[in-house]
Backbone as CSV, one residue per row, in Angstrom:
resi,resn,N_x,N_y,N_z,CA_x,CA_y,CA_z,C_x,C_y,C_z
1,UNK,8.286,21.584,-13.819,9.107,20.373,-13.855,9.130,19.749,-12.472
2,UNK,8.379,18.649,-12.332,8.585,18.099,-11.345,8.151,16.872,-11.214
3,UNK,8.403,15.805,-9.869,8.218,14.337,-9.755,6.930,14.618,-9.523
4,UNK,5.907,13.501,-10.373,4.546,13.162,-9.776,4.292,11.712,-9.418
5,UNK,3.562,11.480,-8.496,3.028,10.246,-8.357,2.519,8.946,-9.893
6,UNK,1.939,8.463,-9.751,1.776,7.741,-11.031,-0.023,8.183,-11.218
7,UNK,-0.515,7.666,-9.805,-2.087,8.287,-9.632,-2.392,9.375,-10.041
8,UNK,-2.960,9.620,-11.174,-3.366,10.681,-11.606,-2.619,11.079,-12.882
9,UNK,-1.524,10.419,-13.298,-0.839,10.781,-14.528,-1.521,10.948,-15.885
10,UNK,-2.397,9.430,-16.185,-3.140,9.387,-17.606,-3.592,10.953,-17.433
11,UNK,-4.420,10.895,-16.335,-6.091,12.256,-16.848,-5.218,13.533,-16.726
12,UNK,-3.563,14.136,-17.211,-3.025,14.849,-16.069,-3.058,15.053,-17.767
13,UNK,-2.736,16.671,-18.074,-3.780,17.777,-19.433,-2.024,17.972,-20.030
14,UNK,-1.101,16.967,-20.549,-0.120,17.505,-20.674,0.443,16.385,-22.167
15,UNK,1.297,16.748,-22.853,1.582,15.831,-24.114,2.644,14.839,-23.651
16,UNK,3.051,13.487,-24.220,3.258,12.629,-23.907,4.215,11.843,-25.152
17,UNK,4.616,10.990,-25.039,5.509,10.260,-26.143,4.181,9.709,-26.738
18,UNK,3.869,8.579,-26.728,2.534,7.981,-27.126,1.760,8.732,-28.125
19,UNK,1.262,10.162,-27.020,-0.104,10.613,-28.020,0.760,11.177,-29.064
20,UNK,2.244,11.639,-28.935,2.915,12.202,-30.231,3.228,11.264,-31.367
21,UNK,2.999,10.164,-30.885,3.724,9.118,-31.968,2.113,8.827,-32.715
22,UNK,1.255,9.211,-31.449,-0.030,8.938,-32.624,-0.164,9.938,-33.789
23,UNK,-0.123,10.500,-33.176,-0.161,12.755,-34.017,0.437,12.119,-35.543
24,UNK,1.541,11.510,-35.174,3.029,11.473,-36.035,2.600,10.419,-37.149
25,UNK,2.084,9.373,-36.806,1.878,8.644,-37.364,0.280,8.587,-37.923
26,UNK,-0.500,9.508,-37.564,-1.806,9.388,-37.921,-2.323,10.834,-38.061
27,UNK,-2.946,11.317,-36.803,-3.252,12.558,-36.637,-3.514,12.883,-35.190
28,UNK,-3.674,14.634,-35.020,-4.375,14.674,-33.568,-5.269,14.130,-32.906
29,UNK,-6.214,14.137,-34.478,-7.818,13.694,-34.411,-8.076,12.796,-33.702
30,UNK,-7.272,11.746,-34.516,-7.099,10.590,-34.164,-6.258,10.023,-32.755
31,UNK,-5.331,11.051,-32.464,-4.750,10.745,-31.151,-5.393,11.111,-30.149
32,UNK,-6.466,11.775,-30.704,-7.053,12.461,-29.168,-8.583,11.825,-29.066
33,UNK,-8.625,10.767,-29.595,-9.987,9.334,-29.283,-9.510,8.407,-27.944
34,UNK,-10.966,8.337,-27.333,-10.435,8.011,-26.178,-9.976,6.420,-26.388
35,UNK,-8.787,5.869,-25.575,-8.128,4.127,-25.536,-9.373,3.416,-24.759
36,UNK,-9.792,2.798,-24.928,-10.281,1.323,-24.361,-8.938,0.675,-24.018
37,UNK,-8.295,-0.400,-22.880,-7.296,-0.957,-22.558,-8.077,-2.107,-23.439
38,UNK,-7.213,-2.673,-24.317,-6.724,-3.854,-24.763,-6.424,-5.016,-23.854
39,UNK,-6.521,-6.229,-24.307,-5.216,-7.436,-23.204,-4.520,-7.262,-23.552
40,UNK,-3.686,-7.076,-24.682,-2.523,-6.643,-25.217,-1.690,-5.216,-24.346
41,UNK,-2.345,-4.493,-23.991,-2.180,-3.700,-23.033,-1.950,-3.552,-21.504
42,UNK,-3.443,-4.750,-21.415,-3.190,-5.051,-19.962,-2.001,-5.636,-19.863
43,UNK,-1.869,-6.590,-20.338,-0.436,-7.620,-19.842,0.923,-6.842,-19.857
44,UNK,1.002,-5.677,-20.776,1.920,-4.736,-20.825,2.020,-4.369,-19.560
45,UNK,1.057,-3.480,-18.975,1.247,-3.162,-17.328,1.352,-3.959,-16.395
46,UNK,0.962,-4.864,-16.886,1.456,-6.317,-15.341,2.745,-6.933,-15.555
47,UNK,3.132,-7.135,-16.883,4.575,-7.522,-16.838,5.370,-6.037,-16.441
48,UNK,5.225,-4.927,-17.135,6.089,-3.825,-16.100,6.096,-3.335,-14.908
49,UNK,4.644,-4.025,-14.116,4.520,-4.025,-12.547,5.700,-4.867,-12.017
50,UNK,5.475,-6.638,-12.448,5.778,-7.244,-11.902,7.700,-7.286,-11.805
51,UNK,8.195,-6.976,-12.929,9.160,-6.602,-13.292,10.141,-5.310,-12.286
52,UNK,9.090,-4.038,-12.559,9.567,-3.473,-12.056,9.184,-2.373,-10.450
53,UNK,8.219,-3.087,-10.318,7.084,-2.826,-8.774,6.674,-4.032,-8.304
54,UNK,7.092,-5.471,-8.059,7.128,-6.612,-7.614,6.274,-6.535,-6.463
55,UNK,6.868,-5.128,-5.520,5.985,-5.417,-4.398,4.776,-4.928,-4.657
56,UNK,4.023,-4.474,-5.732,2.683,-4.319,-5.903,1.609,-5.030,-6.154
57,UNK,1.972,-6.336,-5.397,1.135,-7.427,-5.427,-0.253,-7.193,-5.688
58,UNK,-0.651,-6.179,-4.193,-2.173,-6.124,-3.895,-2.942,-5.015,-5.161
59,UNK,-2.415,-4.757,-6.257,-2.832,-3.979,-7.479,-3.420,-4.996,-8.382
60,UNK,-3.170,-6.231,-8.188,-3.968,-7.131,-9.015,-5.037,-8.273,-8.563
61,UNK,-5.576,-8.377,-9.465,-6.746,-9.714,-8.603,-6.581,-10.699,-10.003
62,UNK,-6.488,-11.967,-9.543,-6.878,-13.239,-10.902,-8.345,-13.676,-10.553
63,UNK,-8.351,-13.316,-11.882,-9.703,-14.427,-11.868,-9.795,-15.166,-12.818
64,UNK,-10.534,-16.710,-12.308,-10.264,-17.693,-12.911,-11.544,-18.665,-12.790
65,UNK,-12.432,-17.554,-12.696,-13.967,-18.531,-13.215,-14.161,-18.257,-14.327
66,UNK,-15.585,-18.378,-14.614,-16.299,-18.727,-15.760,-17.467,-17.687,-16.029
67,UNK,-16.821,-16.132,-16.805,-18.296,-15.277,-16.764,-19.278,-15.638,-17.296
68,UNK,-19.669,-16.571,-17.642,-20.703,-17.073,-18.260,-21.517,-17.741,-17.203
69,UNK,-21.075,-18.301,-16.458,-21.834,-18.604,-14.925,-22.221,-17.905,-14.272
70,UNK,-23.213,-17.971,-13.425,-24.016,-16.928,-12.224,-23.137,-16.828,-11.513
71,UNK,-22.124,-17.673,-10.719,-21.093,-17.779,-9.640,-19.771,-16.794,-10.064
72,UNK,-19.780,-16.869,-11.686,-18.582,-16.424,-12.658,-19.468,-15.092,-12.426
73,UNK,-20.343,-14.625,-12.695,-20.242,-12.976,-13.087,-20.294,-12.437,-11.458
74,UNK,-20.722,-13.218,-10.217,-20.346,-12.495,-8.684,-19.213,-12.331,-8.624
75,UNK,-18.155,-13.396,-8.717,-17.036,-12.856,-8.620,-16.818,-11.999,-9.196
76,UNK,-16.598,-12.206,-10.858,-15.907,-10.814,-11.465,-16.426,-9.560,-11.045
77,UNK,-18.083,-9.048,-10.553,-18.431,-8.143,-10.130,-17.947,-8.062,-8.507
78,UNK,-17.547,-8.542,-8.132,-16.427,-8.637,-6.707,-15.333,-8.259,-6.829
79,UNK,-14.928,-8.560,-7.876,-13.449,-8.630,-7.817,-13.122,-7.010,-8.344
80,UNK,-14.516,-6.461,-9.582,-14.639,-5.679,-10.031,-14.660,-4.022,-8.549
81,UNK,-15.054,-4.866,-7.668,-15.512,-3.671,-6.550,-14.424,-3.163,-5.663
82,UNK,-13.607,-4.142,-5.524,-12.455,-4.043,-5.161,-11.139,-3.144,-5.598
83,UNK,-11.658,-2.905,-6.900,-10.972,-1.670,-7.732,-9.134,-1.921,-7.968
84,UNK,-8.799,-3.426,-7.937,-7.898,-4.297,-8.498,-7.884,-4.244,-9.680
85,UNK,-6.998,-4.247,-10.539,-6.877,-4.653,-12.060,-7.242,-6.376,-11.925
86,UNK,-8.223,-6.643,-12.949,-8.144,-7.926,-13.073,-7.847,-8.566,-14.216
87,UNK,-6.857,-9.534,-13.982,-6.006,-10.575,-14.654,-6.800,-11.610,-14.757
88,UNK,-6.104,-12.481,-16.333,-6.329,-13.550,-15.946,-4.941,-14.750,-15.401
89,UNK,-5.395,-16.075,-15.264,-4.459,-16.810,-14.532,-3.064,-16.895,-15.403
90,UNK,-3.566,-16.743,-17.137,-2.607,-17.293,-18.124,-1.215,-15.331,-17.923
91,UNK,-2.144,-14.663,-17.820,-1.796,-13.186,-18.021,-0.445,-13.079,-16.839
92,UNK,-0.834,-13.700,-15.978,-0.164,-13.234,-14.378,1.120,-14.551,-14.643
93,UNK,1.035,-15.660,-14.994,1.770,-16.491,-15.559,2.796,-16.413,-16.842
94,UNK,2.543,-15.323,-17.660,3.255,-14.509,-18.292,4.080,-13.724,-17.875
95,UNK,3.642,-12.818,-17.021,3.940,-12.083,-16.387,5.339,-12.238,-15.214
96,UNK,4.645,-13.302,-14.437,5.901,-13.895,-13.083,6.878,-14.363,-14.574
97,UNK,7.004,-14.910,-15.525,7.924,-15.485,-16.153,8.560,-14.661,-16.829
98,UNK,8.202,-13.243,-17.578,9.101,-12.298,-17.728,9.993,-11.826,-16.819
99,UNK,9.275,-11.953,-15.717,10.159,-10.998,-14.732,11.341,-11.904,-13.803
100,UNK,11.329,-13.841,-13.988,11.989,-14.310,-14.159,13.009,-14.487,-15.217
101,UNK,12.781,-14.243,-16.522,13.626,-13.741,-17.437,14.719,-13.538,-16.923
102,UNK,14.276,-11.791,-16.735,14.763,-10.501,-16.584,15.726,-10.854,-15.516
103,UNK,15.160,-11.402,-14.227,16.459,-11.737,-13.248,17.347,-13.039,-13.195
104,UNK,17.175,-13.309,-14.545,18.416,-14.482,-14.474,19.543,-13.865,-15.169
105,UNK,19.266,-12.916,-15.954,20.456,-12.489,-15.850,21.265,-11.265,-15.168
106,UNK,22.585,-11.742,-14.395,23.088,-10.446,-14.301,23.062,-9.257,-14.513
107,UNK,23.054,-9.069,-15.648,23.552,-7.563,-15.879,21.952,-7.045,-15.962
108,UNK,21.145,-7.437,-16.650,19.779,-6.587,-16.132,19.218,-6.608,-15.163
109,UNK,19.560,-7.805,-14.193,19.313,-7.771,-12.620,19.784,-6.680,-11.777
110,UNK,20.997,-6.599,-12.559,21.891,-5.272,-11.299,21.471,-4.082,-11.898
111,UNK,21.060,-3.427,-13.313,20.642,-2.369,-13.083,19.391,-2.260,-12.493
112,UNK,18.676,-2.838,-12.193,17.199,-3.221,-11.420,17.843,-2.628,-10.078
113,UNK,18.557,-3.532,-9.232,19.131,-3.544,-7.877,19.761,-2.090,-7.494
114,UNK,19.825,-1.779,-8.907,20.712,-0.375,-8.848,20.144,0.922,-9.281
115,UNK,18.648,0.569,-8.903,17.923,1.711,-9.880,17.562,3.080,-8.583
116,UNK,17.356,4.214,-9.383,17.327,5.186,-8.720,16.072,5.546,-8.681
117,UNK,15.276,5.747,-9.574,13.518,5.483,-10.364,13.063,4.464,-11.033
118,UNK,12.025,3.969,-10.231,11.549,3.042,-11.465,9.631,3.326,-11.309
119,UNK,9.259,3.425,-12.855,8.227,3.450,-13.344,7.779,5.411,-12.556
120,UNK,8.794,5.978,-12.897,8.373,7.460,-12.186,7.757,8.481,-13.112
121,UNK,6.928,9.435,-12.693,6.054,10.120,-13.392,6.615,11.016,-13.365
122,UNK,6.437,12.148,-14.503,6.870,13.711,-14.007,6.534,14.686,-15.003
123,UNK,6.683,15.950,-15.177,5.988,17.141,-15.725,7.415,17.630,-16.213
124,UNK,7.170,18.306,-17.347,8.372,19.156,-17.994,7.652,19.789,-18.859
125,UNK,8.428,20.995,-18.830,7.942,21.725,-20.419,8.801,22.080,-21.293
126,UNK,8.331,21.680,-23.040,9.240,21.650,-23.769,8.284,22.662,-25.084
127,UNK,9.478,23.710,-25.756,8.933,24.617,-26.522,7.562,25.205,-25.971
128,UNK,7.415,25.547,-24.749,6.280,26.272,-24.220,5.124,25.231,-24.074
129,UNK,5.150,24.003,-23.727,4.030,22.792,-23.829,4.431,22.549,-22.510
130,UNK,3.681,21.952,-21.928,3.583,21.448,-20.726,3.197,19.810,-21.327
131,UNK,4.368,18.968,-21.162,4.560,17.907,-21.305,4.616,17.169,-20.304
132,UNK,4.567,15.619,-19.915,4.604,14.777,-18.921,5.349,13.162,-19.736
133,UNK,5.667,12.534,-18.593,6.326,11.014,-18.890,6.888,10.287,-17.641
134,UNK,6.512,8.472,-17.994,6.741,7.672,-17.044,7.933,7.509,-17.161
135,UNK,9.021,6.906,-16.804,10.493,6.646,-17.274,10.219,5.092,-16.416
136,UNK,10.311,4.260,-17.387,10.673,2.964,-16.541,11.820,2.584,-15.415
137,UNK,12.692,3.142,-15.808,13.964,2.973,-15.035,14.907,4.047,-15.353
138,UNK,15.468,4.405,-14.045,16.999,5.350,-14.038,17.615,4.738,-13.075
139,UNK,18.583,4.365,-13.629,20.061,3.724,-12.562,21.017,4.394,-12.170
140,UNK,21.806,4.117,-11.185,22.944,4.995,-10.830,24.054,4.680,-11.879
141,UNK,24.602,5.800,-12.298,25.205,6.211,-13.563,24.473,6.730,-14.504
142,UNK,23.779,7.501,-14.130,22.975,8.245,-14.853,22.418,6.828,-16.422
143,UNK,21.952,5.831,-16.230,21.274,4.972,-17.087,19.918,4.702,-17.184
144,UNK,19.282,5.624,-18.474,18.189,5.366,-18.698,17.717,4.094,-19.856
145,UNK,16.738,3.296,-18.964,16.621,2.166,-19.711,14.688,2.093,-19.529
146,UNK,14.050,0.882,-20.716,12.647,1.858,-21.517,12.812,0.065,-21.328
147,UNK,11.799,-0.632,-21.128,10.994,-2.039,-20.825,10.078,-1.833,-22.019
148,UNK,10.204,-2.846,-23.270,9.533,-3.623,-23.695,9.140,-5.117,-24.065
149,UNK,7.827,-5.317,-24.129,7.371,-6.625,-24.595,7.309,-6.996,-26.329
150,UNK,7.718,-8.401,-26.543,7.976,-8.282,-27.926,7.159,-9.939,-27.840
151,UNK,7.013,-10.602,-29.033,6.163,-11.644,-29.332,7.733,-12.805,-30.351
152,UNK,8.260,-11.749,-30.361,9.610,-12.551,-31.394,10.615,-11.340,-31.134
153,UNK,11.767,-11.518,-29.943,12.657,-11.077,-29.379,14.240,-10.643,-31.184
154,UNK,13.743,-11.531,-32.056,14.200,-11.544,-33.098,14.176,-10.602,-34.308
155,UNK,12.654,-10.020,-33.681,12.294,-9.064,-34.232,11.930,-7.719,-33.763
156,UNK,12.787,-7.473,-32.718,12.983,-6.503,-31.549,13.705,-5.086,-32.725
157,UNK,14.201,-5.302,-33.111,15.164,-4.402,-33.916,14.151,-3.594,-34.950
158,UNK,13.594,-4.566,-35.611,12.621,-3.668,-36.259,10.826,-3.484,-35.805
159,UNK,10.811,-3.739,-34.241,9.780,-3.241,-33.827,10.246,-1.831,-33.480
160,UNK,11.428,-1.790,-32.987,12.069,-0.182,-32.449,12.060,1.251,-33.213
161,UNK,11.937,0.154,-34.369,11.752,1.385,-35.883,10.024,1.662,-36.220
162,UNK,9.988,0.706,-36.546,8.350,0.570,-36.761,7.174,1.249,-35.870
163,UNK,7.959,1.121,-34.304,6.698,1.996,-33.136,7.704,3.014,-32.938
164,UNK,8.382,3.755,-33.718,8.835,4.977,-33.511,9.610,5.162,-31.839
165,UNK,10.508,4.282,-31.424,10.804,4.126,-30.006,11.813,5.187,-29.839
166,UNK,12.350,5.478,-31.174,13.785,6.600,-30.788,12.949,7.610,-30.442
167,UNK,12.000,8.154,-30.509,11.075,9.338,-30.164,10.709,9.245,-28.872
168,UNK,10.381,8.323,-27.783,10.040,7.924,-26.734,11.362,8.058,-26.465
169,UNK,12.598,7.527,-26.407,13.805,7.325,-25.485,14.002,8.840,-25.471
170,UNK,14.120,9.486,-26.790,14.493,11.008,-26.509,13.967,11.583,-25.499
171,UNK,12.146,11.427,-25.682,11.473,12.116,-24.962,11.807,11.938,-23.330
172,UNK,11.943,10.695,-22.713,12.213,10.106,-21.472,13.618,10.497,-21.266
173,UNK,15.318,11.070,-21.992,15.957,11.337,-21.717,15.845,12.832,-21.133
174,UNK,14.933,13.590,-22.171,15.008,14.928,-22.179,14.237,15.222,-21.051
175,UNK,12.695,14.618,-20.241,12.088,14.564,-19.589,13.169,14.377,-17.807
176,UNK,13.862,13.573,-18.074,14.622,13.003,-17.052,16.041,14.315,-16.871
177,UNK,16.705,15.086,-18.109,17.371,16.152,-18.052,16.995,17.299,-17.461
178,UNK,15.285,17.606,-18.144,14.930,18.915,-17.428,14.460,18.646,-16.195
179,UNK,14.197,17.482,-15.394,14.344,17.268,-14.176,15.601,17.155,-13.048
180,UNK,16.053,17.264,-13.771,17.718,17.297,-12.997,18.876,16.222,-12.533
181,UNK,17.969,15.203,-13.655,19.029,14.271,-14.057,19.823,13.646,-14.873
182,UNK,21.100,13.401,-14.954,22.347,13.670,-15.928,21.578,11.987,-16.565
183,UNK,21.561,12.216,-18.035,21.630,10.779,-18.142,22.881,10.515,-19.871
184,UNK,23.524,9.871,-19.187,24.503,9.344,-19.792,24.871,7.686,-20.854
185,UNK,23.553,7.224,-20.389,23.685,6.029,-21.477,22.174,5.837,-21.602
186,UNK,21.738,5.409,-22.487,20.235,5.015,-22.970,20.349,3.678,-23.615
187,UNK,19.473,2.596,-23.103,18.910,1.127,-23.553,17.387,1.073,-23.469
188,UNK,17.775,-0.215,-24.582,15.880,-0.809,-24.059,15.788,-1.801,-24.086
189,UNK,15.470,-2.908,-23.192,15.479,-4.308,-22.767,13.816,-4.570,-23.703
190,UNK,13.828,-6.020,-24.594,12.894,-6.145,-25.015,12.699,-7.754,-23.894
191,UNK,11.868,-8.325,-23.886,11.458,-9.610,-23.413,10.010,-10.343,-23.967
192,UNK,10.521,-11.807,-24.460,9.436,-12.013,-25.016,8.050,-12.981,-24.333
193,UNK,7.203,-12.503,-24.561,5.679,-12.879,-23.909,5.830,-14.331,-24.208
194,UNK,6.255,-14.984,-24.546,5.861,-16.501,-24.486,7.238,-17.329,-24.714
195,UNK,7.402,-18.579,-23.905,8.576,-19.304,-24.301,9.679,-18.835,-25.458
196,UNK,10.764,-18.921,-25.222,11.297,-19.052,-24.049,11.740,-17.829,-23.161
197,UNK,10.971,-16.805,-23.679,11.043,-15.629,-23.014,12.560,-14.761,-23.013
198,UNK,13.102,-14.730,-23.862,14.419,-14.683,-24.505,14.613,-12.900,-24.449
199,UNK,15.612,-12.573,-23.479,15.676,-11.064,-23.462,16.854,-10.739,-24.601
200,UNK,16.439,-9.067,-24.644,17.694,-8.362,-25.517,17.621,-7.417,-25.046
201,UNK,19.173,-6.592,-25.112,19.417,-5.310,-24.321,20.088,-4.639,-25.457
202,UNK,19.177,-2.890,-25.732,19.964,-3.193,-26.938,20.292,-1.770,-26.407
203,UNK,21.475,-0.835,-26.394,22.243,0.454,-26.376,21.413,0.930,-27.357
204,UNK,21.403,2.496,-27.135,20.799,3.232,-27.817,21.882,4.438,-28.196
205,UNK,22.281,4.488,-29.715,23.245,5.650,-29.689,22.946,7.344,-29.782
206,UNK,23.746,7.857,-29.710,23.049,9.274,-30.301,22.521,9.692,-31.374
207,UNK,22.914,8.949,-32.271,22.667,9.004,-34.043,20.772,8.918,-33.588
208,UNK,20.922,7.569,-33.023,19.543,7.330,-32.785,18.672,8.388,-32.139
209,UNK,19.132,8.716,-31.223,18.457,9.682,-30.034,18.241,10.944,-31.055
210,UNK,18.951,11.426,-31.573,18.667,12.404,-32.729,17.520,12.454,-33.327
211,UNK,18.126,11.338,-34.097,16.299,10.401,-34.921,15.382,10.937,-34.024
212,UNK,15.077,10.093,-32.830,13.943,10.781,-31.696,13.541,11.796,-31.911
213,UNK,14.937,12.885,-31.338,14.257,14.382,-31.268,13.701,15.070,-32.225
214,UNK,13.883,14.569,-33.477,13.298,14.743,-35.043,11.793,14.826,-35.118
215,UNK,11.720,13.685,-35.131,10.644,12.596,-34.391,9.822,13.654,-33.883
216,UNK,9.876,14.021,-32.757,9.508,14.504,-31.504,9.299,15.775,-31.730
217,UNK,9.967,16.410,-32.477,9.620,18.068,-32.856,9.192,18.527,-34.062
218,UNK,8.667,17.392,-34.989,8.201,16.638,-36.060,6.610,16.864,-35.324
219,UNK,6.552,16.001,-34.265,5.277,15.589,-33.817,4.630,16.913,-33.637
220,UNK,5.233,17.600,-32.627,4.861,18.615,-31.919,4.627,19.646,-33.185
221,UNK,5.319,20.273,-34.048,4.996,21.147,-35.157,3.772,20.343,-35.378
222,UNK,3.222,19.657,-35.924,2.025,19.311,-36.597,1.020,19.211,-35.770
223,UNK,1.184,18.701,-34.308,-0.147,18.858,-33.113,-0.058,20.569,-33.286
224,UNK,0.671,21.580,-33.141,0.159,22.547,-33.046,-0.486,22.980,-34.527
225,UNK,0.057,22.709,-35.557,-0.776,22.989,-36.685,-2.088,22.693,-36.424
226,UNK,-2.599,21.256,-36.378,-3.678,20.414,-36.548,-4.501,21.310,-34.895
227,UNK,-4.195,21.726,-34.248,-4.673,22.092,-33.077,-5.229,23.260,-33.607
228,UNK,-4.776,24.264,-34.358,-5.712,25.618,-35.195,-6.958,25.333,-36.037
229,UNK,-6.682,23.923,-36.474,-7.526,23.639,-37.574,-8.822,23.022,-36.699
230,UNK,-10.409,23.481,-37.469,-11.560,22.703,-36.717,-11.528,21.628,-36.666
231,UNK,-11.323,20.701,-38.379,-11.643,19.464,-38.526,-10.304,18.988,-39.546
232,UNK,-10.285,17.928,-39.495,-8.803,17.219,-39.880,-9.040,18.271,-41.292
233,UNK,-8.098,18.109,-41.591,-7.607,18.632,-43.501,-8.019,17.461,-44.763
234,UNK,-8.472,18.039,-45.520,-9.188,17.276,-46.788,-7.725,16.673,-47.552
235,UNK,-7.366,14.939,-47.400,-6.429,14.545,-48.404,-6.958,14.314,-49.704
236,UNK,-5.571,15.415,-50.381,-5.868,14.908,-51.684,-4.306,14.684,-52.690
237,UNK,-4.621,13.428,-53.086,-3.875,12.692,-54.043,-4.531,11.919,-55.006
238,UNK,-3.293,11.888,-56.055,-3.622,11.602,-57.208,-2.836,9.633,-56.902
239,UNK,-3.825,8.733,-57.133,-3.411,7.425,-57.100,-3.079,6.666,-58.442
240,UNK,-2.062,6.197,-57.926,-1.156,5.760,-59.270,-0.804,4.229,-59.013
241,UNK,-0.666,3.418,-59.623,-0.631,1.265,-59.505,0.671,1.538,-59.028
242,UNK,-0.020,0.496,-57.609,1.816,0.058,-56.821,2.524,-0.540,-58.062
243,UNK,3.583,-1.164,-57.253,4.494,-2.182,-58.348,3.864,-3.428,-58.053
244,UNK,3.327,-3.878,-56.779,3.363,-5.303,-56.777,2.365,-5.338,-57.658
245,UNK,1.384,-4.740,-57.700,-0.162,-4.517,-58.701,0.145,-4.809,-60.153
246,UNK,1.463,-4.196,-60.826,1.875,-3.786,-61.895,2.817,-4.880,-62.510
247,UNK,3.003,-5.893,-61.033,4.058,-6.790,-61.265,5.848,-6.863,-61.310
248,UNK,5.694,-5.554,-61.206,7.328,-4.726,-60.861,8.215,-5.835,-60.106
């Protein structure tokens, strides 16, 4: 159990909220294919840079030619050498405007101002696993709070259900406990990627956090099942007419 840097976290041999929610929702098999980053992804890490590592300016490069040009592919292979994440102009413009959001208002400004960790890495082990996790933020008062991006701030409530988030907050509480910190309230600020960029802060109760650990030891029983086995398990079911099919 201990603080790690962020460098080196992905390739670091330990289980994670993410790959469990894949396990959970799919399989090992399947969780353990390697990610290609998405833009959908990228912009995820630049709005939680900019948000919450502001001064990590020099981690990004824009580019804003044309790869289809001879002039367009030097740069990007420049910009590429430089070993910068590269953005584009619309991405980084997203980005500064979430994180304007975020500081117009008060009360998520000051737990920012008031944070004890932000975006911190660390190692724990849970049921004999050697587990790891980023925690976006810990504030003084023991407040753990989890940064997401949403496309319709309206529909924040049932993205929280849908990507299995009570499993992640658990994991990041429990991660942040066996490190030796008390945490006493749990949120998750959603903010949305495009006009008008409309935040929500939503408390997280215990009922919920429960859910999580369910979740979470749910996951873990079945990665170790699926971890004995060579090759996924043969499904078999018997298929029967939905209702909408049937007209129900």
């Amino acid at each position: 159990m201990t603080l790690i840097p962020q460098e080196g976290y992905r390739a670091l041999p330990a289980l994670n909220a993410s790959y469990l929610k894949h396990v959970l929702t799919h399989s090992k098999w399947h969780a353990d294919l390697p990610v290609s980053p998405t833009p959908a992804m990228l912009l995820g890490t630049l709005i939680h840079s900019k948000i919450l590592e502001p001064e990590k300016d020099d981690e990004f490069a824009v580019f804003e030619g044309d790869r289809r040009t001879k002039a367009g592919k030097e740069l990007y292979a420049e910009l590429q050498q430089s070993g910068k994440m590269i953005v584009t102009r619309d991405q980084m413009d997203t980005a500064l405007s979430t994180a304007a959001a975020i500081a117009a208002h008060p009360k998520l400004a000051e737990y920012l101002e008031r944070s004890v960790l932000r975006e911190q890495s660390m190692t724990f082990e849970l049921g004999g696993h050697d587990c790891k996790a980023q925690v976006d933020l810990y504030s003084e008062g023991g407040v753990l709070i989890d940064l997401k991006t949403t496309a319709d701030v309206h529909k924040a409530e049932r993205q929280f259900f849908n990507m299995n988030y009570a499993l992640q907050m658990w994991w990041y509480r429990e991660a942040l406990r066996r490190n030796g910190y008390d945490v006493h309230r749990c949120a998750m600020i959603f903010v949305e990627t495009s006009a008008p960029y409309q935040c929500a802060f939503y408390e997280i109760g215990g009922d919920i956090l429960r859910h999580g650990e369910g979740l979470a030891r749910l996951a873990l029983d079945r990665w170790v099942e699926q971890s004995a086995q060579p090759t996924p398990a043969l499904i078999e079911e018997r298929l029967t007419l939905p209702g909408w099919l049937k007209g129900d």
